[in-house]
Each structure stands twice: as C-alpha cells, then as structure tokens.
N, C-alpha and C positions, 0 to 999 in steps of 0.2 A: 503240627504233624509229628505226634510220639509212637505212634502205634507201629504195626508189622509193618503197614503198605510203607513207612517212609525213614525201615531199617537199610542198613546196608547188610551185604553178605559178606562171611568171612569166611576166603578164599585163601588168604597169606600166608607163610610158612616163614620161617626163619631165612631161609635160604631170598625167598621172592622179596621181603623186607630188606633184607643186606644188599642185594641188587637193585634194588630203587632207591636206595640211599646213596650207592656209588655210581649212579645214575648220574645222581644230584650234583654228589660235591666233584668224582672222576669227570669233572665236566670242562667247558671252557674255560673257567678260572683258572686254571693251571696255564694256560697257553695266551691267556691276556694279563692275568694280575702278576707273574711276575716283573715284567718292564716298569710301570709305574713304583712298584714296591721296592726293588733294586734302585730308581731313580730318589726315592726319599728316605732309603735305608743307608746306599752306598754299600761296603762289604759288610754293613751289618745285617744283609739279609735273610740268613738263616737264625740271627736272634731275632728279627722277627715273624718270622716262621716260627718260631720255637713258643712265642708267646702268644703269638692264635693258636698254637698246638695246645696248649695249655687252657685258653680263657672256651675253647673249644668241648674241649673234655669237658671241664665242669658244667658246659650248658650242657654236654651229651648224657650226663650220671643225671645232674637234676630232673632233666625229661627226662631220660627211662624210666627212675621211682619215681614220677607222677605219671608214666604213661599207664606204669603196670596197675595205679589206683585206679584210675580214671579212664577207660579203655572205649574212648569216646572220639567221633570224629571232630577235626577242633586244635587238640594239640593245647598251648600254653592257653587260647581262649578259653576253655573249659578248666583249667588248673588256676590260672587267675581266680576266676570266677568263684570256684570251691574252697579256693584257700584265701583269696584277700578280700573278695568282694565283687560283685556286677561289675564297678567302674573298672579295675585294674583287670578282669577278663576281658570287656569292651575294649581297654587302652590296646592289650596284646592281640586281641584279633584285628583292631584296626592297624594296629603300626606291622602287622604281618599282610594282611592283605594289600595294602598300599604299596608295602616297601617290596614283596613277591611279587606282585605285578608289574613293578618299574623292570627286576629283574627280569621278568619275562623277555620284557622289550630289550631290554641289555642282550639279552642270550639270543633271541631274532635276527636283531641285528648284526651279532657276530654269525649268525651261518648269512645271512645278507654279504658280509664282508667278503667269508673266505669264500662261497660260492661265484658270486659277481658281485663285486667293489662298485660298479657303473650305477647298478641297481640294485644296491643293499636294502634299502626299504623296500622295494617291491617285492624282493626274494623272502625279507624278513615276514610280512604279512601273509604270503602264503604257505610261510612253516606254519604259522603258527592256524592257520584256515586247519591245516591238515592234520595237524598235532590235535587239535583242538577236536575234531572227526574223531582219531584214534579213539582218544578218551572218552567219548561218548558209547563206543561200541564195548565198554567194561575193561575194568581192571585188568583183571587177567591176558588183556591184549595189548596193554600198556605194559607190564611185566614183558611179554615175551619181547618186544619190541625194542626197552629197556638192556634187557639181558643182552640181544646182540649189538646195542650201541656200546656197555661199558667191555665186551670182549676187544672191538674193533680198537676202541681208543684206547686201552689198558696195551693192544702188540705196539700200538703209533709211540705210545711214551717208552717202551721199552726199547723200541727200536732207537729212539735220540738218547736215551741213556748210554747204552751199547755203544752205538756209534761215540758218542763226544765220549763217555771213557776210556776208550781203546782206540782214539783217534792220535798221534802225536802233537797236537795241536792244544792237549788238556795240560795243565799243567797246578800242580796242590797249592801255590803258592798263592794263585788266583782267590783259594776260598781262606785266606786272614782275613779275620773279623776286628784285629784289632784298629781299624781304621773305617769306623763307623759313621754312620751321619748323624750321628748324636742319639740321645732317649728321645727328640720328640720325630725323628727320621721313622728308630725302630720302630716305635707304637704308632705313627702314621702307614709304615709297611705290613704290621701287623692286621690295623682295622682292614685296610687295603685285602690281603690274604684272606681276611677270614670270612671275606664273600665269596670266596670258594671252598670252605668247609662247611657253610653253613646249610647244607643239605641234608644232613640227618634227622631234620627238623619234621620232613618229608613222611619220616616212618613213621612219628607219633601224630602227627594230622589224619593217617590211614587207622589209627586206632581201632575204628568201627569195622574194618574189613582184614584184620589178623584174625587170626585161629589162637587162640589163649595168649590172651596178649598178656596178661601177667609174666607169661615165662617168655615169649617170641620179641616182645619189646626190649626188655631190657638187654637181651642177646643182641639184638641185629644192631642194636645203637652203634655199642663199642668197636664191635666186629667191622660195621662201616668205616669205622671214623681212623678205626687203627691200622686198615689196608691203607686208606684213604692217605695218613699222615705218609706212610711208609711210601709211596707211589711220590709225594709232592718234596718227600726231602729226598732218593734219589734222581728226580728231576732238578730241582733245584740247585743240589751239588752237580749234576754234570754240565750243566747250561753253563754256569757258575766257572766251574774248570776252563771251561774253552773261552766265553767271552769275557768276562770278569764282570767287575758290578758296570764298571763305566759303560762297557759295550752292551750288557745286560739292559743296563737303564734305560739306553739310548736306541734298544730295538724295537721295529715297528710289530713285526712277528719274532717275536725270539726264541724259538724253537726251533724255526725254517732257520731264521739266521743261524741258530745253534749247529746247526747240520751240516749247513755250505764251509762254515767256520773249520769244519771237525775234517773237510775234504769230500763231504759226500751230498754236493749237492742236486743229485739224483735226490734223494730222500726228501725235499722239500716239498714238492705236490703233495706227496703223500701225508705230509704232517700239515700242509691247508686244509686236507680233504679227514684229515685224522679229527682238525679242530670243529670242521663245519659238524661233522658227526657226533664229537661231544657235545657241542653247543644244542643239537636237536635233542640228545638224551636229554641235559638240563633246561631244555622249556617246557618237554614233554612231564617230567617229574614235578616243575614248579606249577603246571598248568593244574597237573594232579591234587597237587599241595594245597594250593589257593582255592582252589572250588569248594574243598571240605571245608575248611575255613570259612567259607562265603557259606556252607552249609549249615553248620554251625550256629554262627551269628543269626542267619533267617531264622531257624528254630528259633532263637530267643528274639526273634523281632528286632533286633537292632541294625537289620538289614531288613528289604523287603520281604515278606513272609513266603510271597510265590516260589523266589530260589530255593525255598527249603527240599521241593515235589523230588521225588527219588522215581526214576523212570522203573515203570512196571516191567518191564522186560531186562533190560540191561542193570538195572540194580545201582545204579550208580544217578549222582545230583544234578541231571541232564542240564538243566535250569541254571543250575549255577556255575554248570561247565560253559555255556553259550554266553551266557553275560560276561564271564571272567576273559574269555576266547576273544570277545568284541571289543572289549575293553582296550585289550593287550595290542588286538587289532590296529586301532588307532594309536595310540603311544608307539608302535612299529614303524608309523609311517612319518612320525613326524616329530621325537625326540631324539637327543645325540646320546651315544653308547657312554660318555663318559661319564655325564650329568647322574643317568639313569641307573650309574655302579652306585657315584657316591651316594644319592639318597637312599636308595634300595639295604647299602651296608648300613645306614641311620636308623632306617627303620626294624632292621632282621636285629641289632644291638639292641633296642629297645625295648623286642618282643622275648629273646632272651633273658632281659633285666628282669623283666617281670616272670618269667621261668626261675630262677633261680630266687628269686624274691617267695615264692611258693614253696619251692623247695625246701626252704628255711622254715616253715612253718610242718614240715612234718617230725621233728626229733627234737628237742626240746635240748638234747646232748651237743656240749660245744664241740664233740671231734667229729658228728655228723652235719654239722652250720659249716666246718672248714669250707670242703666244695661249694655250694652256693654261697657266702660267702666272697671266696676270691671270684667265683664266676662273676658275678655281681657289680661288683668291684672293676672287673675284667672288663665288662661290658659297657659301664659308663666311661672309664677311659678310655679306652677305643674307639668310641662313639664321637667323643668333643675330639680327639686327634685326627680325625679326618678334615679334608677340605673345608674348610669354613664355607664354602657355599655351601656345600651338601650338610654341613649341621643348622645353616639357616632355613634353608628350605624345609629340610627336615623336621626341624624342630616347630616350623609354622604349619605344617602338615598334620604332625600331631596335635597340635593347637586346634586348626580345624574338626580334628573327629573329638578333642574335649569338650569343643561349644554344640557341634551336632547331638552329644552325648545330652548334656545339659538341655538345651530345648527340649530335646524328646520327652526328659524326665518333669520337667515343667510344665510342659505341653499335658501330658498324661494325670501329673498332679491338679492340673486345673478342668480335666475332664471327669476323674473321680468327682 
C-alpha cells in the first residue's frame, strides 16, 4: 500500500514536533533513572549524565540529516534500509520496535506505581487501553494532549529544583565528582540515563506527518534534546545537593524523597502525581513512535502487511496502533519495570548504532564522520555496560529477529 489512500497527513509544525519529543524524553526517566544511576555512578553522576548528553547529541545530528533525506515514516528503519542495506533497516526497525515496546510497558507501569502501588498492573493496562484510544482518533489529538502533559510536569521539576536549591538542607559539597564509582559505574549510569533521552527519536518516526520536514526535522531535534539536557542537569544538581549520591542511590522515589529532605514535604503528592503524568506523556509518545515503525516495516512485508492500512478517516495506521496497543497490553500485566528498562535501553542502543552507521555513509569528509563516529562508538559501549541480564536478553532478542530475517529471505528465495 504506496499510493494516496495509505499516506499520512502532514500536520506538524516545528513547534508540535519539539513538543512530542519533550513528551518523550521530559518523561518518567528523570524521576526513575536517577536512583539506579547514582547507585552505579556514586558522585560520579553528572559525568554520567554528561556522557549520554554527549553519545545523545550525536544520535540527534545523525537523525536529523537523515531525517531531512528521508522524510519517511520509519525513522532509522528507513535510513538503514537506504544507506546500508534491507538487512541493517530490518535489524533497526526490529531492535526499535521490541526494545519501544518493552518501554511502553516500563512507562505503564510507572503510572501503575505512582497512581496505585496495590494494583500497578491493573492501572498499567488501562493507560495504555486509553492511550492507545487517544492515538487512534489522530495525531493532532495526541499533540494537544502531549502539550499539556510536558507543561504539567516541566512546573513539577521546577518546583523540586526551587525547592531543594533554596532549601538549607542543599549543600555544593554534595555534588564532588572526585569520588566516582569508577569508568565502568559512569558508563553503566550513563546507558542507564540515556533511556530517558532517547525520545527524540520520536520526531523522526513522525517523518510522514511534518510539514517540510527537511527544515522542521532538523530544528525540533536539537531544540528537544537541548531543553531536554537543560531540565535533567538542573534536576540532577538539586536532587544531588540535598541528598547526596548515597541517599540519591538509595531512593525509592527520589524526587518525593528530594522534597521531604529540602523541609517541604507537602510537595511530595504532587511530584507522585507530577511522575504518574509524565509517565502517560512518554507511553503516549512511544505508542505514537512504534506504530510508525510497525508501519513502516508492513510496507516492506517484514511485518504482516495488514498493519500497514492507514484508517480513512483519521489518517493515521489504526492497525498498527491496535496491535502495538495489545501487545503493550500484556507485557503491562505481567513484566517487572526493571527487567523491561534494561532490555528496552539494549534495544533503543542498537537502533541508534545503526542510525549513526548511516550517517557515516552520507560525507565522505572525515570532519563530517566525527559525529556518527563517536555516536557510534557511544552507543555500542553503553550498550555491553548495562546489566548483563539486559545485554543477554537483549542480544538474544536480536538474534531472534536475525533468524526470522533469514528464513523469510530463504523462504521467498525458494518460492521464486
């Protein structure tokens, strides 16, 4: 299905792109990935911040100048595809659609958590029932919906910044880095963080429904990524300040704890209810994410071909909103939030490698290889630094979509 009936509309603006990328990344990761990351960084958590700031950027340059070639719904699946080959677009849409949808279930479960802890799966499954509704009734309903989640949670982070800096209970000595938990700590806190940056990934899957995406794409990237950076390192320094890394490492919520710590534990609901809100931005955004991608891939048959149908009315891949929705569904009811970070960060590493692998393949100049390059680079080490569960799993996950790759190709070679 190439023709009109099964285009997307392009609705997007600069502005509506930057907003669903801060959707993405201003999401629950700020308000879970600190604890774990401070527990394997120690006080070297802002150098690992510093270094998903970094391995970040370059996957955000690489996509944008392939998003502004390629203005395709899809994202890396479609840029693989053009610049290395079938297989390496196949690898990045499967290691995105896997590893997006574990997140899904990660971010469910966190409005499950701060909503009702009793019944966090039950609450999980029917965000995602209802998320999953939103985006069927068109983009532009996801946008507005979008927009007032990263207002709500953009005053929640400002309010624990405010508070813990101007509390007496901060104190600068808190944030020495010279007592680190070592280079394999930071690059563990780094892959850790950089599942909550990795939403800008978001704008270039929406490809197909920007307004000139040559010029809107490359804009909304950096413009997300660099409020985005700004918003999580002063969070990070004020949290930082008042608890230290120890008490940092050692928080269940460390945000709420950030707040009682600072003397205003009034302020705590509000930063549960600040988290449950982000957490539904970034399902709703990743829900968005993955269906193009699932969209994508049907086009080219490496998925079932029916997901590819683009509902007549509402303009968007109804089909592959429902399946992505059902999927996420169960994974909601019945995997644990921490399992579902690490593999999810394995897979989103992987689909980047292959982004910046592309990347490389557009300038033939060594000072335009730098970025892709270190992204690259960036991304397989962070990748093997995470939990050794999450890189076995992971990496046999990938395994799994190489041999499904291979039969199909065999299969089809022997029906020719």
């Amino acid at each position: 299905m190439t023709g009109p009936a099964s285009e997307l509309r392009r609705t997007l603006g600069v502005g509506d792109a930057v907003v669903i990328g801060l959707g993405s990344m201003v999401g629950a990761g700020i308000f879970a990935a600190l604890a774990p990351a401070a527990h394997a960084a120690g006080s070297g958590l802002l150098l690992g911040l510093a270094v998903a700031a970094v391995v970040a950027y370059c996957n955000a340059t690489s996509s944008a100048r392939l998003a502004a070639l390629y203005p395709a719904s899809g994202g890396t699946y479609v840029y693989g595809r053009e610049r290395l080959g079938e297989f390496w677009g196949y690898l990045a849409g499967w290691s995105f659609v896997v590893g997006k949808t574990a997140s899904c279930a990660a971010m469910a479960l966190t409005v499950g958590a701060y909503v009702w802890p009793e019944q966090a799966h039950a609450v999980a499954v029917a965000a995602v029932v209802a998320l999953t509704a939103v985006n069927y009734g068109g983009v532009q309903k996801s946008v507005w919906l979008t927009r007032a989640i990263v207002a709500v949670v953009l005053a929640v982070l400002a309010s624990v910044v405010v508070v813990c800096l101007g509390s007496g209970q901060s104190e600068a000595g808190r944030l020495d880095i010279g007592a680190s938990g070592g280079a394999g700590g930071i690059l563990q806190a780094a892959g850790l963080l950089f599942f909550a940056f990795a939403g800008y990934a978001r704008i270039a899957t929406l490809g197909e429904e920007v307004r000139d995406p040559a010029r809107t794409i490359p804009r909304a990237i950096p413009l997300a990524l660099g409020i985005t950076l700004a918003v999580y390192a002063c969070v990070a320094v004020a949290v930082l300040s008042v608890l230290g890394s120890g008490g940092l490492g050692d928080a269940v919520a460390p945000l709420a704890d950030a707040v009682r710590a600072a003397g205003v534990p009034g302020l705590a609901p509000v930063v549960r209810v600040g988290a449950a809100v982000a957490a539904l931005g970034s399902l709703l955004a990743l829900i968005l994410g993955v269906s193009r991608t699932t969209l994508a891939m049907a086009r080219d048959r490496h998925l079932p071909g029916a997901l590819a149908a683009v509902h007549p009315r509402f303009q968007v891949p109804h089909r592959a909103e429902l399946a992505v929705g059902a999927v996420v569904a169960v994974l909601a009811a019945t995997v644990d939030v921490r399992g579902a970070i690490g593999f999810s960060s394995f897979g989103v590493l992987a689909y980047y490698a292959v982004a910046n692998a592309s990347a490389w393949t557009l300038d033939a100049a060594v000072v335009a290889r730098v970025v892709p390059a270190v992204g690259l680079l960036g991304c397989v080490v962070l990748a093997f630094s995470l939990p050794s569960v999450s890189v076995v799993v992971g990496a046999a996950v990938l395994a799994v979509g190489v041999v499904a790759y291979g039969v199909r190709r065999w299969t089809a070679g022997r029906g020719a």
